[in-house]
C-alpha positions in Angstrom: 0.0 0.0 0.0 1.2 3.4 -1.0 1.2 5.7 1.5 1.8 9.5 1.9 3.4 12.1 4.4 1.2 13.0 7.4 -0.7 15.9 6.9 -2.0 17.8 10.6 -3.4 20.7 10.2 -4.3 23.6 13.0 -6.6 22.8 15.5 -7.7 26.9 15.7 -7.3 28.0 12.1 -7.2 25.1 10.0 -4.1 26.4 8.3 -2.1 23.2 6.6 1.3 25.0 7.2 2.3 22.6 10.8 5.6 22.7 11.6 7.3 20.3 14.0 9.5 22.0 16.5 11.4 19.5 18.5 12.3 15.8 18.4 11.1 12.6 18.5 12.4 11.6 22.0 11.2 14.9 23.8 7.9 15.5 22.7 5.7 16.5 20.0 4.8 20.0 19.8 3.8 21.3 16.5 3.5 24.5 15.6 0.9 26.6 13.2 2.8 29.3 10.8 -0.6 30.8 10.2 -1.8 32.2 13.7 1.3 30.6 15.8 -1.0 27.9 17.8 0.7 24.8 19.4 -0.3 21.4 20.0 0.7 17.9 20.4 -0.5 15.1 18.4 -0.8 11.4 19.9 -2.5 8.6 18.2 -4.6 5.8 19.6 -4.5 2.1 18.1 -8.0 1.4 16.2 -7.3 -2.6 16.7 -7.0 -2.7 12.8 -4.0 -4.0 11.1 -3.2 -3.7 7.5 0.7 -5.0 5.6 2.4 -4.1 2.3 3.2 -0.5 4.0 5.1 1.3 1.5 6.6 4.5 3.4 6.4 7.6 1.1 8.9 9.2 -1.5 10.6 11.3 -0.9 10.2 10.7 3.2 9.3 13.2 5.1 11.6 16.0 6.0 12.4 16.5 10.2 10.3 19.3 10.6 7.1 17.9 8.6 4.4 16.6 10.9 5.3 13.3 12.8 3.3 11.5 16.0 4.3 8.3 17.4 2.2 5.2 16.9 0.4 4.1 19.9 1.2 0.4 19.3 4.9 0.4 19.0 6.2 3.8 19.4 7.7 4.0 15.8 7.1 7.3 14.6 7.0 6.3 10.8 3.3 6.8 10.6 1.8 7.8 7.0 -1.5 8.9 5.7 -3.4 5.9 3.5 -5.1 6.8 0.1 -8.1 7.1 2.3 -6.6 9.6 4.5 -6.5 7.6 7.7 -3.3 6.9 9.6 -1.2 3.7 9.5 2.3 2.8 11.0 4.8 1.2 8.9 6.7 -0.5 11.3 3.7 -2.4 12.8 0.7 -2.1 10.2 -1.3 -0.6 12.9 -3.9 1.8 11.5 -4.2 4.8 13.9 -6.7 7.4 14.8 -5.2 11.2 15.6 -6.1 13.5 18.6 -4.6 16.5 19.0 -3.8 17.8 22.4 -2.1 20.2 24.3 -3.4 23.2 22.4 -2.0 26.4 23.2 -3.0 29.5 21.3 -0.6 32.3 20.6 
């Protein structure tokens, strides 16, 4: 399965322009370009597996949006053709919650 990079976009303004700000074994605060709101993704397991994960090309760049999986911590997690979240290390398919939201 093909997959794509994660798209998040802003809890407040719904800008697509997410920025991650820190790294992987800190935390994951995000930040919106648009109106400068923060916010931590986190994912939670949906019990649905799926193989043949094909991680995207080019892979994501270290400030695009990134959440660890909830099922083995990997933070390789892609968006499906159907726009729902799936990790490639485990084949878990994931839902997204943002938390932590901060506004500017």
């Amino acid at each position: 399965m093909r997959t794509r990079r994660l798209e998040i976009s802003c809890p407040l303004c719904g800008s697509a322009e997410v920025s991650y700000t820190c790294t992987p074994n800190c935390c994951f605060n995000h930040v919106c370009a648009g109106c400068g709101t923060t916010f931590e993704p986190v994912t939670r397991a949906t019990g649905r597996k799926v193989s043949g994960i094909e991680p995207p090309t080019p892979l994501p760049d270290p400030a695009d949006p990134t959440v660890a999986c909830a099922r083995c911590d990997s933070t390789e997690v892609y968006l499906t053709p159907e726009n729902t979240a799936v990790c490639a290390q485990c084949g878990a398919l994931l839902e997204i919650e943002l938390t932590e939201i901060h506004t500017a």
